[in-house]
N, CA and C atoms of all chains as a GROMACS GRO file, in nm:
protein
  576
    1UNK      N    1  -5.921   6.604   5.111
    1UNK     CA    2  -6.048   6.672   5.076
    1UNK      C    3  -6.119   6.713   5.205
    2UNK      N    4  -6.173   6.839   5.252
    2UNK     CA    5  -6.187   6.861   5.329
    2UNK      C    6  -6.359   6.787   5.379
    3UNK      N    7  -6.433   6.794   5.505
    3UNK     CA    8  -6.469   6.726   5.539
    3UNK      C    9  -6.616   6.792   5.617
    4UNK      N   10  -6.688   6.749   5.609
    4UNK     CA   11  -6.790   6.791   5.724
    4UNK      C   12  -6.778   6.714   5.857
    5UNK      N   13  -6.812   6.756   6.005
    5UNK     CA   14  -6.837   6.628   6.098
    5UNK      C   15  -6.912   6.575   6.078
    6UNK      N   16  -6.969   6.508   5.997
    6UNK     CA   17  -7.015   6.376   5.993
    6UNK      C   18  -6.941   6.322   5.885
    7UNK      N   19  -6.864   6.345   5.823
    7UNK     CA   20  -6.741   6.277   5.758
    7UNK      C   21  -6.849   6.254   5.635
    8UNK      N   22  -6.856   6.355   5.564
    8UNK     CA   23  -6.904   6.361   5.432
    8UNK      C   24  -6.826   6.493   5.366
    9UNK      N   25  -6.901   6.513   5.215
    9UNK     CA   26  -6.798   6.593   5.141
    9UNK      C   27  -6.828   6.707   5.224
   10UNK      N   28  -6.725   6.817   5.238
   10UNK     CA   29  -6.837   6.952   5.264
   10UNK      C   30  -6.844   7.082   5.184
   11UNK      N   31  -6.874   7.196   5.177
   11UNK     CA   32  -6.868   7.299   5.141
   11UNK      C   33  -6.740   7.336   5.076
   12UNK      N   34  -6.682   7.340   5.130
   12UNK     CA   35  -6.536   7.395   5.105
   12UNK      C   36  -6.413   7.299   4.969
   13UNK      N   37  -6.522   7.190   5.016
   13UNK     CA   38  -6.428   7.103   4.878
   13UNK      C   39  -6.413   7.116   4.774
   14UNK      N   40  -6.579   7.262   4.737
   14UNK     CA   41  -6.599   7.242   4.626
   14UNK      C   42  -6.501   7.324   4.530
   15UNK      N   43  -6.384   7.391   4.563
   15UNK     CA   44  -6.270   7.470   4.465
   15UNK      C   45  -6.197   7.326   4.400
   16UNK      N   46  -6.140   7.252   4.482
   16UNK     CA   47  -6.102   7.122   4.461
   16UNK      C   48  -6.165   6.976   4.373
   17UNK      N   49  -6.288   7.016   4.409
   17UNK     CA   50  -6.346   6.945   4.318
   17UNK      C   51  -6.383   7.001   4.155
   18UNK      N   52  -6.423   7.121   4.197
   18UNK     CA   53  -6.443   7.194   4.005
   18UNK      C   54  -6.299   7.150   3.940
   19UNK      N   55  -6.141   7.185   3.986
   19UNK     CA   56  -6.054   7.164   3.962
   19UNK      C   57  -6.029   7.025   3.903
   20UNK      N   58  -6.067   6.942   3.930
   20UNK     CA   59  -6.080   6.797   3.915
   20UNK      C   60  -6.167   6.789   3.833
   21UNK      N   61  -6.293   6.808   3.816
   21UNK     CA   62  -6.383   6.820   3.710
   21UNK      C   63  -6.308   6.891   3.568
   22UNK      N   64  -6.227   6.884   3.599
   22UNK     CA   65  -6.203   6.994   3.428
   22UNK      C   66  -6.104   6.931   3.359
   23UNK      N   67  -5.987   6.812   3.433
   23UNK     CA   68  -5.972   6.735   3.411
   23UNK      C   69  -6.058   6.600   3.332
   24UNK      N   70  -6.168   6.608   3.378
   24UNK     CA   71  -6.261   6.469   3.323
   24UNK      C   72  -6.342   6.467   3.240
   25UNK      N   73  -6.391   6.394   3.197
   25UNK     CA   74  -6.468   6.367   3.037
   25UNK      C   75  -6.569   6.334   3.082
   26UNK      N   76  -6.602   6.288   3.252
   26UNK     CA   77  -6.774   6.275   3.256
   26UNK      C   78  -6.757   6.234   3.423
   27UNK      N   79  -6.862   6.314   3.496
   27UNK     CA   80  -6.852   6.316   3.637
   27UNK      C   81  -6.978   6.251   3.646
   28UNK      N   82  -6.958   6.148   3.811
   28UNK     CA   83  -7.074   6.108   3.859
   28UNK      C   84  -7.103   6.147   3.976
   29UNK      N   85  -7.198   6.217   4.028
   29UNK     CA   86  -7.218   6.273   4.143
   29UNK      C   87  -7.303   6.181   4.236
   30UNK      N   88  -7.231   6.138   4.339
   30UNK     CA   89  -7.303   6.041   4.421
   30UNK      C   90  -7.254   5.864   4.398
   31UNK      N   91  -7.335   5.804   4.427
   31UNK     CA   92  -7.446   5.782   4.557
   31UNK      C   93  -7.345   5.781   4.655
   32UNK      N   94  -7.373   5.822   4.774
   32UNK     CA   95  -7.364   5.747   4.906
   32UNK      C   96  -7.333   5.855   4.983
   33UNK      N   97  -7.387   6.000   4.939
   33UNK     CA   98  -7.303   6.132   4.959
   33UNK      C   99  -7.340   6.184   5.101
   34UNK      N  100  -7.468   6.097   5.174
   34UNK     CA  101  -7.545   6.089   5.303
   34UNK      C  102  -7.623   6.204   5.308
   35UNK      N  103  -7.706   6.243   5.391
   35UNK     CA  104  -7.817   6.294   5.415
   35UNK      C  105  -7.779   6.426   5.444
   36UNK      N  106  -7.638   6.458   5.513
   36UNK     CA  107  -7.629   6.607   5.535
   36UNK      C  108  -7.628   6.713   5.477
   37UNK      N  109  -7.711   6.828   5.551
   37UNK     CA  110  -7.736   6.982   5.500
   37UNK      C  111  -7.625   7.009   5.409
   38UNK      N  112  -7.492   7.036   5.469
   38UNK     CA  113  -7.415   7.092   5.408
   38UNK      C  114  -7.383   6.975   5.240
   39UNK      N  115  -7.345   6.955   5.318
   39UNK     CA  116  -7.364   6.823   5.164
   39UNK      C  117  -7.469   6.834   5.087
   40UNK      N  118  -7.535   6.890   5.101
   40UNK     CA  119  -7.694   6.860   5.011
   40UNK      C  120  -7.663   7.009   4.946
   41UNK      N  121  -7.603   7.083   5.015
   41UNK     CA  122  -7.600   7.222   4.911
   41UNK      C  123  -7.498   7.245   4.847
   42UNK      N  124  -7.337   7.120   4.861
   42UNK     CA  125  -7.267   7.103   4.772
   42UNK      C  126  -7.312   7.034   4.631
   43UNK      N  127  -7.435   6.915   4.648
   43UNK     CA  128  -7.439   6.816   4.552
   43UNK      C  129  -7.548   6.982   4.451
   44UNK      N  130  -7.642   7.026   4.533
   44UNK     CA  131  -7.714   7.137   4.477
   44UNK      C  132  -7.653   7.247   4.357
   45UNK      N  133  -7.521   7.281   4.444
   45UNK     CA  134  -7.429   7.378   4.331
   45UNK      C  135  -7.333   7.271   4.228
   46UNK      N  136  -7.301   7.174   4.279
   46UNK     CA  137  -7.209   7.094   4.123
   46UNK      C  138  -7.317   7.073   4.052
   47UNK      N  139  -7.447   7.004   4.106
   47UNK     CA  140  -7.554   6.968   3.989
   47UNK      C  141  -7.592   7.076   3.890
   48UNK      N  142  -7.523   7.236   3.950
   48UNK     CA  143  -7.599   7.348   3.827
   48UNK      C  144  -7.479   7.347   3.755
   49UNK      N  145  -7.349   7.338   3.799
   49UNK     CA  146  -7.234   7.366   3.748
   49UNK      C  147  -7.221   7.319   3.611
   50UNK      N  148 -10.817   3.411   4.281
   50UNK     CA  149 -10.824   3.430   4.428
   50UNK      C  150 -10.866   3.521   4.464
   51UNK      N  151 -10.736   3.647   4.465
   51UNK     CA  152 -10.745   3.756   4.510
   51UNK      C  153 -10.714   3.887   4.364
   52UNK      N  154 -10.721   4.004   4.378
   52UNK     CA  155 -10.674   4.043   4.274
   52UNK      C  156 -10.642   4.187   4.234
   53UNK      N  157 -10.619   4.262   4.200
   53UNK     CA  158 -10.559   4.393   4.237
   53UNK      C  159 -10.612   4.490   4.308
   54UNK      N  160 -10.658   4.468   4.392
   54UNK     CA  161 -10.766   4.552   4.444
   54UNK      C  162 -10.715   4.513   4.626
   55UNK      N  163 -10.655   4.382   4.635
   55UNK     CA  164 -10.641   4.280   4.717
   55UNK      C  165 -10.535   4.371   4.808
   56UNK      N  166 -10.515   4.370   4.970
   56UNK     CA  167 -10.400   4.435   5.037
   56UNK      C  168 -10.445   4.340   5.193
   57UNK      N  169 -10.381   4.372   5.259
   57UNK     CA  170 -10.355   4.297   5.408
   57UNK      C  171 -10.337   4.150   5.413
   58UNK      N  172 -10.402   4.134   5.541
   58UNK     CA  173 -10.398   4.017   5.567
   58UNK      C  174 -10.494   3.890   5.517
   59UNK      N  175 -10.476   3.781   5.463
   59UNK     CA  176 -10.575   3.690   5.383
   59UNK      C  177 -10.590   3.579   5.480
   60UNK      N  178 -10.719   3.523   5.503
   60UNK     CA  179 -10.789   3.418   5.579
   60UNK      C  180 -10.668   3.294   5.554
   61UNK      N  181 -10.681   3.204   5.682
   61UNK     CA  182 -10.557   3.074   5.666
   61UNK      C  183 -10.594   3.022   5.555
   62UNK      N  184 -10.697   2.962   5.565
   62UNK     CA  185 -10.734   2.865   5.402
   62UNK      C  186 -10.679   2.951   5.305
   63UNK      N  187 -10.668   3.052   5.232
   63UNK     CA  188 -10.588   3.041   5.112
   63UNK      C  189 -10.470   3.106   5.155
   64UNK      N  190 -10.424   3.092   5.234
   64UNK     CA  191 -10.291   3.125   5.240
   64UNK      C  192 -10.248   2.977   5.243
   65UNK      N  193 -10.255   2.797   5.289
   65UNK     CA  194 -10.306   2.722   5.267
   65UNK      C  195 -10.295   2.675   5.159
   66UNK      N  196 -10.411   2.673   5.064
   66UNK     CA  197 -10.421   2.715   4.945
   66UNK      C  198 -10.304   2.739   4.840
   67UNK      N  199 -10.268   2.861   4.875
   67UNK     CA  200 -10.143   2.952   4.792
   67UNK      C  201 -10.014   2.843   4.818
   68UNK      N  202 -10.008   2.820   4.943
   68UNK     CA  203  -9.883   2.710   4.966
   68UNK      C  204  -9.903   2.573   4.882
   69UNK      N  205  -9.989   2.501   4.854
   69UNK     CA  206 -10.009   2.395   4.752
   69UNK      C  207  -9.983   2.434   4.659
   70UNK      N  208 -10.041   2.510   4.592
   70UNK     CA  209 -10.039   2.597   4.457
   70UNK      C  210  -9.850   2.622   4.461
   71UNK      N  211  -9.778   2.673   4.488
   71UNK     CA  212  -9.650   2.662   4.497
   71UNK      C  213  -9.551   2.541   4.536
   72UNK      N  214  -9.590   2.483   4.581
   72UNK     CA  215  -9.548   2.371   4.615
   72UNK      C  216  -9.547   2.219   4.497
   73UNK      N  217  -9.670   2.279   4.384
   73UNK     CA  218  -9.726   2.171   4.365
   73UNK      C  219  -9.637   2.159   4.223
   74UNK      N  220  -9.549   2.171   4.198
   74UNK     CA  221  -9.463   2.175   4.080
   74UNK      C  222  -9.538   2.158   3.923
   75UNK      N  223  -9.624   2.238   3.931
   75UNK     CA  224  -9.722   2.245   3.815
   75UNK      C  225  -9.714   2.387   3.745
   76UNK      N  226  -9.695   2.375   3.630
   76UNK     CA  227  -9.730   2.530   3.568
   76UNK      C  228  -9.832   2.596   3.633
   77UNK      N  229  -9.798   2.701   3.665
   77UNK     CA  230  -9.878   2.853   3.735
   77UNK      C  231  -9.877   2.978   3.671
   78UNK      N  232 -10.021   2.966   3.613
   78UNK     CA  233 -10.042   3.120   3.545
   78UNK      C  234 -10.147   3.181   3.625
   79UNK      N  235 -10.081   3.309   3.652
   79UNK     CA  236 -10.236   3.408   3.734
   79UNK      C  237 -10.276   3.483   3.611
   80UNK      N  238 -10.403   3.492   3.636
   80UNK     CA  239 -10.450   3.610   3.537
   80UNK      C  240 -10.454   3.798   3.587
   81UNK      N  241 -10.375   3.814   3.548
   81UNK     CA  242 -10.418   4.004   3.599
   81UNK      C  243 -10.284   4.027   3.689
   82UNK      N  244 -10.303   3.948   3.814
   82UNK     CA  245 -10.176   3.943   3.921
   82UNK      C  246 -10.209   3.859   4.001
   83UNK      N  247 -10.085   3.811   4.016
   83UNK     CA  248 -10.061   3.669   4.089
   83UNK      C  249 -10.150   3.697   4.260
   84UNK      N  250 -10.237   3.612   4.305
   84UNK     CA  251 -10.295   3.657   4.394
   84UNK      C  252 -10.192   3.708   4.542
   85UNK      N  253 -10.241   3.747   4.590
   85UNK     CA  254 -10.157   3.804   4.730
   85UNK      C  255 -10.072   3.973   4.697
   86UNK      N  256 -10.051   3.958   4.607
   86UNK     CA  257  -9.968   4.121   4.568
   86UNK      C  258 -10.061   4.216   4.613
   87UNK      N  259  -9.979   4.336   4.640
   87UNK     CA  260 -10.013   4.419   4.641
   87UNK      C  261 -10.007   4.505   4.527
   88UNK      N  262 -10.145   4.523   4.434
   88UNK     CA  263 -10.106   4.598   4.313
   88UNK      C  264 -10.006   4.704   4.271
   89UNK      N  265  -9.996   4.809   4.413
   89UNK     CA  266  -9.958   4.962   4.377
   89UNK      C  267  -9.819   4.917   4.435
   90UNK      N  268  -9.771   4.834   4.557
   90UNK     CA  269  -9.694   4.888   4.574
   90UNK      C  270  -9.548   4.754   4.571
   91UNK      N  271  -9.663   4.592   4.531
   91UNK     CA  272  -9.552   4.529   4.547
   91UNK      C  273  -9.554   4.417   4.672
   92UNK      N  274  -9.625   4.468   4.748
   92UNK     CA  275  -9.612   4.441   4.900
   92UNK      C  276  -9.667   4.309   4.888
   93UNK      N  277  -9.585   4.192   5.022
   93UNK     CA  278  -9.692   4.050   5.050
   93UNK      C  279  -9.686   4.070   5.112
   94UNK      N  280  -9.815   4.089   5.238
   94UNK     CA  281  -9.855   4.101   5.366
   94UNK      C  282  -9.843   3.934   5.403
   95UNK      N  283  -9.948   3.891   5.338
   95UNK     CA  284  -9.928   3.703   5.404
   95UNK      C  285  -9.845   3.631   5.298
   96UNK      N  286  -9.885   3.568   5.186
   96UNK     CA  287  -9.846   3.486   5.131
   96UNK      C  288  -9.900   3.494   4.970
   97UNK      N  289  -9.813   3.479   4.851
   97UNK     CA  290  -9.857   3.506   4.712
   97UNK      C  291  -9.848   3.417   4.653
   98UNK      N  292  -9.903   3.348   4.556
   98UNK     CA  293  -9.882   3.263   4.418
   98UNK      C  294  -9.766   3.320   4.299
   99UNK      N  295  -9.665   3.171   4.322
   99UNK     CA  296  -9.528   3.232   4.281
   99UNK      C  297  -9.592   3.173   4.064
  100UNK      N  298  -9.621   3.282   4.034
  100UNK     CA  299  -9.653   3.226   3.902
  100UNK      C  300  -9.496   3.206   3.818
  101UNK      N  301  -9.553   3.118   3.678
  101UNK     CA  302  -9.466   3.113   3.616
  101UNK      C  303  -9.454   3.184   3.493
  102UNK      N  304  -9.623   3.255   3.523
  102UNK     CA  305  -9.652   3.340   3.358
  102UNK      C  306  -9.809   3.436   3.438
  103UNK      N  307  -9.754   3.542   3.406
  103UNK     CA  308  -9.886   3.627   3.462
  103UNK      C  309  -9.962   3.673   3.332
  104UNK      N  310 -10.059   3.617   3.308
  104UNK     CA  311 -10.150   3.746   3.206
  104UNK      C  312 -10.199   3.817   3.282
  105UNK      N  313 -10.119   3.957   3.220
  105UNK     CA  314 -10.253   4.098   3.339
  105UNK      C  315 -10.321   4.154   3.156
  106UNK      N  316 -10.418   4.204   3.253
  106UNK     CA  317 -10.538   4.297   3.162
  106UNK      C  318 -10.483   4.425   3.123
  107UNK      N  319 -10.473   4.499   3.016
  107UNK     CA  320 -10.442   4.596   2.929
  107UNK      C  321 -10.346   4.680   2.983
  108UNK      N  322 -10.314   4.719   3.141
  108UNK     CA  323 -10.214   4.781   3.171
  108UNK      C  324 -10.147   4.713   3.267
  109UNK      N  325 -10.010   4.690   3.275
  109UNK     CA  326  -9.963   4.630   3.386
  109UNK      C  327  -9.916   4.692   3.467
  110UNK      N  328  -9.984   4.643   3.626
  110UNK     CA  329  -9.989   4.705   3.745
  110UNK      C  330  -9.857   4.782   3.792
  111UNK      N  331  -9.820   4.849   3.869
  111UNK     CA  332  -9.661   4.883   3.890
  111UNK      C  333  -9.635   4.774   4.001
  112UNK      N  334  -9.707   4.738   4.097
  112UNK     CA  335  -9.675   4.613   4.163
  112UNK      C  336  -9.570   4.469   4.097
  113UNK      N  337  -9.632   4.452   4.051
  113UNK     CA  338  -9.576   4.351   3.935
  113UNK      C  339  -9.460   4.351   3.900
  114UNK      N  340  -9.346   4.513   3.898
  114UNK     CA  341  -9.224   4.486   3.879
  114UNK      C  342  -9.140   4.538   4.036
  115UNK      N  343  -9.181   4.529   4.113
  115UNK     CA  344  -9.118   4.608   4.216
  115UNK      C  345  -9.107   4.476   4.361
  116UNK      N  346  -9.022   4.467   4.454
  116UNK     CA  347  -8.955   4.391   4.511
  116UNK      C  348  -9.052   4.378   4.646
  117UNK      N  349  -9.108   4.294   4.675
  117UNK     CA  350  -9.066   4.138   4.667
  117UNK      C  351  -9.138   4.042   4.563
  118UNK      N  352  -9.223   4.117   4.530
  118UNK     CA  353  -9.342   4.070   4.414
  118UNK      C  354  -9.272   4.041   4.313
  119UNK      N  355  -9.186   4.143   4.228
  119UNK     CA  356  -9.116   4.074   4.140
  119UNK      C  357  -9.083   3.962   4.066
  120UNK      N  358  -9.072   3.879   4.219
  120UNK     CA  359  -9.007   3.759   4.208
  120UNK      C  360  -9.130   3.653   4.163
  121UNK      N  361  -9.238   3.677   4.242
  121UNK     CA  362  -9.363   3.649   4.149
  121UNK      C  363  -9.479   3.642   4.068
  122UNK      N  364  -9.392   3.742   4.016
  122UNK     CA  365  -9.482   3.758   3.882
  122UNK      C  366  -9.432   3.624   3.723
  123UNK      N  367  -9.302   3.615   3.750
  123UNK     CA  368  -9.288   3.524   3.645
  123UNK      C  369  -9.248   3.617   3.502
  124UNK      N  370  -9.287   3.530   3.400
  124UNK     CA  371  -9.293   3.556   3.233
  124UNK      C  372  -9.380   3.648   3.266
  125UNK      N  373  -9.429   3.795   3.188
  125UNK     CA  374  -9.532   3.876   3.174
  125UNK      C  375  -9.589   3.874   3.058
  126UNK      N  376  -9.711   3.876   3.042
  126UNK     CA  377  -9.793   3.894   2.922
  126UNK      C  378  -9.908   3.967   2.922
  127UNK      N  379  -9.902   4.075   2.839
  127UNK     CA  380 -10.049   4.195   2.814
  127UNK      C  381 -10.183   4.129   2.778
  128UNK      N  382 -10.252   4.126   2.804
  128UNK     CA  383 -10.357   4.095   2.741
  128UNK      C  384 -10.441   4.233   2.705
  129UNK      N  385 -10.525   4.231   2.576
  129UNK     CA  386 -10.577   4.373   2.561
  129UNK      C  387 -10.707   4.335   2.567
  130UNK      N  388 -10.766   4.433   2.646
  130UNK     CA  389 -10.922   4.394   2.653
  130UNK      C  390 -10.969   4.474   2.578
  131UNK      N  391 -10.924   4.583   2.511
  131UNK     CA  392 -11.027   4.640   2.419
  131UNK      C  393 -11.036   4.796   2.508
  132UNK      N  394 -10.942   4.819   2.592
  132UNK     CA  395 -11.006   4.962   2.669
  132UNK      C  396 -10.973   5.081   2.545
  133UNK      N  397 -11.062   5.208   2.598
  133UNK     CA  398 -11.077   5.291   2.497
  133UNK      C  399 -10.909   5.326   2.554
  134UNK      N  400 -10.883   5.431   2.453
  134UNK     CA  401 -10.733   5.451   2.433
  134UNK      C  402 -10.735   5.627   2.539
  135UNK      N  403 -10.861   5.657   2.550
  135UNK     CA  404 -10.879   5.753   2.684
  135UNK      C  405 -10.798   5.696   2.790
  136UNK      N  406 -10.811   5.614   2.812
  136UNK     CA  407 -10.742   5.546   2.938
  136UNK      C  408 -10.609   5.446   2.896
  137UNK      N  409 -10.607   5.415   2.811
  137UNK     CA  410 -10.485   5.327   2.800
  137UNK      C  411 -10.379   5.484   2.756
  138UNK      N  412 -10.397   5.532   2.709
  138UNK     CA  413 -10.329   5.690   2.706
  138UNK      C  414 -10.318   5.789   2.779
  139UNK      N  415 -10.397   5.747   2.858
  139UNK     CA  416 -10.368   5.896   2.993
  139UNK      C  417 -10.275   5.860   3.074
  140UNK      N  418 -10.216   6.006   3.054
  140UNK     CA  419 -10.065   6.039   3.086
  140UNK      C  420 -10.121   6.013   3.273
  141UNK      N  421 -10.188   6.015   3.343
  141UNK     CA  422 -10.199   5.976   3.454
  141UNK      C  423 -10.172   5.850   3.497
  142UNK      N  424 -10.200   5.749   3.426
  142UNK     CA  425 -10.179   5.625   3.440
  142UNK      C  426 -10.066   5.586   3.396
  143UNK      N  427  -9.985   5.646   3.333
  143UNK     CA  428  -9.880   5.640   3.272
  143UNK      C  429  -9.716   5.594   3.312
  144UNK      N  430  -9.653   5.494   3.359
  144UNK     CA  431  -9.522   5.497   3.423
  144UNK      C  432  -9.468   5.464   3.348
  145UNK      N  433  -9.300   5.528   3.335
  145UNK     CA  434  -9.191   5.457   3.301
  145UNK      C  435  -9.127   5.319   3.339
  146UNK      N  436  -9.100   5.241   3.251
  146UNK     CA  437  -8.985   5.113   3.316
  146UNK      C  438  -8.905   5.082   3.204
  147UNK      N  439  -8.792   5.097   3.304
  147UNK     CA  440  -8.668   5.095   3.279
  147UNK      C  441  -8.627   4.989   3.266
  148UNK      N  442  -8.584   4.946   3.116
  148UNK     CA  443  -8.558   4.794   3.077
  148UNK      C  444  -8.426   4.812   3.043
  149UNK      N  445  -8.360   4.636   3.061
  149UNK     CA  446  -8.224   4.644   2.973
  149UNK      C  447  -8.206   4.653   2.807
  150UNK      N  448  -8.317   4.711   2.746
  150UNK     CA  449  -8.317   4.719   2.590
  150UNK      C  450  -8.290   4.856   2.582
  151UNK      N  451  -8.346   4.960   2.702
  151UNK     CA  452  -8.307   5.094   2.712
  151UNK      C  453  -8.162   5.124   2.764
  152UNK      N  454  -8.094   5.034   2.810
  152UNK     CA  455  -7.952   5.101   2.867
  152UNK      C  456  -7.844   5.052   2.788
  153UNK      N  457  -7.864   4.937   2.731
  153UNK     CA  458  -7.740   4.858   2.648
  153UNK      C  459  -7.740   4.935   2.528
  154UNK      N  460  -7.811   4.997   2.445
  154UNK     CA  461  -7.776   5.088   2.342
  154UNK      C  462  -7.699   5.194   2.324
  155UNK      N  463  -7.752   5.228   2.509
  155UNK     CA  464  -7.670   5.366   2.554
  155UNK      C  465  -7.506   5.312   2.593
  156UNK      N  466  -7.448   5.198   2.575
  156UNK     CA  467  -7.323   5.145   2.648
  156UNK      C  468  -7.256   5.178   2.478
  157UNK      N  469  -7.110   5.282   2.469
  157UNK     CA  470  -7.062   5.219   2.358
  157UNK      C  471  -6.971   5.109   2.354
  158UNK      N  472  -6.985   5.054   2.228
  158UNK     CA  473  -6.893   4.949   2.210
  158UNK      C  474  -6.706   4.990   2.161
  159UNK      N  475  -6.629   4.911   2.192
  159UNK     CA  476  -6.518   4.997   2.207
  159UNK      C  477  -6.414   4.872   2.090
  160UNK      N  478  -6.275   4.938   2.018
  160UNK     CA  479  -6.224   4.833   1.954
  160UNK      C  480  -6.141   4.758   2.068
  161UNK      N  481  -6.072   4.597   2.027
  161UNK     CA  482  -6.047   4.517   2.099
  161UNK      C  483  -5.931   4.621   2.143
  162UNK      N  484  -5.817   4.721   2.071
  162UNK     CA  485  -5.706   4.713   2.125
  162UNK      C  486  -5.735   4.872   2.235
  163UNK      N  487  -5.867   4.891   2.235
  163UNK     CA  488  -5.882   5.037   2.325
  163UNK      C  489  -5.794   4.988   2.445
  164UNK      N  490  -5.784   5.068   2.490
  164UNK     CA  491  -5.724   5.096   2.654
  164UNK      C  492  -5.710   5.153   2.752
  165UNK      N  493  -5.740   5.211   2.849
  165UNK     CA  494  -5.789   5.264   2.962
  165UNK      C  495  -5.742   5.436   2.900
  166UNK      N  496  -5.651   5.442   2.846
  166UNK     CA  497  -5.685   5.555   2.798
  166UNK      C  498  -5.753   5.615   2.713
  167UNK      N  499  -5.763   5.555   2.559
  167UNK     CA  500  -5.866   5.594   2.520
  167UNK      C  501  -6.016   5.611   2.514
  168UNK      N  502  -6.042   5.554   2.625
  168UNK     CA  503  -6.193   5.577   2.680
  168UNK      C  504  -6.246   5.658   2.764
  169UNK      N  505  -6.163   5.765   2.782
  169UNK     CA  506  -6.214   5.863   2.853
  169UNK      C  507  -6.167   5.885   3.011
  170UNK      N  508  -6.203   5.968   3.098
  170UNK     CA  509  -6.156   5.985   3.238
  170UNK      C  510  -6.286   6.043   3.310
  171UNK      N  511  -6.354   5.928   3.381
  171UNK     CA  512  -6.490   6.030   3.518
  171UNK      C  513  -6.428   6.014   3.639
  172UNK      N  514  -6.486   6.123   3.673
  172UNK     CA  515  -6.439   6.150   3.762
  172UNK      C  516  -6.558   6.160   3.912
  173UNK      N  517  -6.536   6.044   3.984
  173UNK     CA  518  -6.674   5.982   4.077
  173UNK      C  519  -6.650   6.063   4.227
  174UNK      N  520  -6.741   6.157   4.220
  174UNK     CA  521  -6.737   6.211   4.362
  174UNK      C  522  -6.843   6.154   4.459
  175UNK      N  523  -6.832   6.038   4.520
  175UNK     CA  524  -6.908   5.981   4.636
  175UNK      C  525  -6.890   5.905   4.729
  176UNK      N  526  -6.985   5.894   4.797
  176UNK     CA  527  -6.946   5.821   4.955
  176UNK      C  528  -6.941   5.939   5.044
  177UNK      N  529  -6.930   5.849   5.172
  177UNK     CA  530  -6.933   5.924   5.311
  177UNK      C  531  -6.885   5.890   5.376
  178UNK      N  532  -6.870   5.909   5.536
  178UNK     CA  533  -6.855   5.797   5.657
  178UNK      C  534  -6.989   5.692   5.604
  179UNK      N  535  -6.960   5.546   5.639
  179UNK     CA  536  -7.092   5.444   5.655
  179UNK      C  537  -7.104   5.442   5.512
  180UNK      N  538  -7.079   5.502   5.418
  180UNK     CA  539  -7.149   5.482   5.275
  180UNK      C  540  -7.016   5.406   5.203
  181UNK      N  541  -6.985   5.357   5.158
  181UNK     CA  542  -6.837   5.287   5.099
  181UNK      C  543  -6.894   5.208   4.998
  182UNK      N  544  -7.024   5.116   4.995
  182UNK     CA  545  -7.012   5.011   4.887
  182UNK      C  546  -7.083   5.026   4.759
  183UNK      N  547  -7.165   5.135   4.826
  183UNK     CA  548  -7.229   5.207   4.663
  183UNK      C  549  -7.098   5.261   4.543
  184UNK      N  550  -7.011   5.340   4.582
  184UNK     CA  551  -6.949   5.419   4.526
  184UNK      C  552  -6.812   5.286   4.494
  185UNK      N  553  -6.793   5.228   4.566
  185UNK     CA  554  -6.709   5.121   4.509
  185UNK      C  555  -6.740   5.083   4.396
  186UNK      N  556  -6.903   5.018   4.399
  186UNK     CA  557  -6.969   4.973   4.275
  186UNK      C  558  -6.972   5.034   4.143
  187UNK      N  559  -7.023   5.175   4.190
  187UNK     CA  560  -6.994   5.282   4.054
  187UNK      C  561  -6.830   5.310   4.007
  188UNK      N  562  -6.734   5.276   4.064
  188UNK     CA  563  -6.610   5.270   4.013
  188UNK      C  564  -6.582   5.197   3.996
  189UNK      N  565  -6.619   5.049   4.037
  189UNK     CA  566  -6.629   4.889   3.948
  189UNK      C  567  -6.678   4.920   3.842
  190UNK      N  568  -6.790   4.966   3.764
  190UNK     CA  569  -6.847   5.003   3.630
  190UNK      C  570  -6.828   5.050   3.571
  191UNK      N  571  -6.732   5.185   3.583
  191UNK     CA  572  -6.675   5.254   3.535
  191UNK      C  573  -6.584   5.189   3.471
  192UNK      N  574  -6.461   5.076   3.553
  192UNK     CA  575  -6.406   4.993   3.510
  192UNK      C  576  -6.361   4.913   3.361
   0.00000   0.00000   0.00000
């Protein structure tokens, strides 16, 4: 899964992750996803998804 | 003693005081909130009366359930003084708390021979670098 430098989810994961989501019957987003920008505008677009 | 209104630091004598009162293996009821809390937020600056039963007055404080106070507040009990329902109803004063009578309803119950498959598949996207034991936990529960 690709990565931000600070070793959180990043941007780019998110094709990989919808993919995985469609597989599942109930997603939990978080905790521990850390404070970073880029990360914060991945958790931003799955939370509308 | 002291009482919701109460914040900082409290004179030695009842801090003193507060230590007998805990110490003294006697039933301990505060009325309203256990003295030393901090109403709003919880907080012991010096030292609190670890009750074993709090009566507070018509609304209970948010102090009262929040950490480190928590721990002494004890048994809770409402007392109603009679306030007009202007105020015991305004949505300003108003907080949620989140009890275990609200989440165990929401848990379903499953038959003995279910099995990891028929209960479904989540799928837990979390953690970070440094973050590991939250997201462990939520996939322990999931469990």
């Amino acid at each position: 899964m690709p990565e931000t430098k600070n070793k959180s989810f990043s941007l780019s994961s998110l094709e990989d992750i919808l993919k995985l989501t469609e597989k599942s019957d109930a997603v939990l987003l978080g905790p521990g996803m850390s404070q970073d920008e880029e990360t914060k505008s991945l958790i931003k677009f799955l939370s509308k998804e | 003693m002291f009482g919701i209104g109460f914040h900082g630091i409290m004179p030695e004598f009842y801090r003193k005081t507060i230590d007998l009162i805990n110490k003294s293996e006697k039933p301990v009821i505060s009325l309203d909130i256990p003295s030393g809390i901090n109403a709003d937020t919880g907080q012991i600056e010096s030292s609190a009366v670890k009750a074993g039963l709090t009566i507070t007055m018509e609304l209970p404080k948010p102090g009262l359930f929040l950490p480190p106070a928590i721990d002494f507040t004890g048994k809770l009990e409402i007392a109603k003084l009679g306030y007009p329902p202007e105020i015991t109803n305004n949505p300003e004063l108003l907080i949620n708390l989140l009890e275990e009578k609200d989440i165990l309803p929401l848990i379903p119950s499953w038959p003995a021979s279910a099995h990891k498959g028929s209960r479904g598949k989540i799928l837990i996207i979390a953690g970070s670098k440094n973050y590991i034991g939250a997201p462990f936990l939520a996939a322990a529960s999931g469990h």
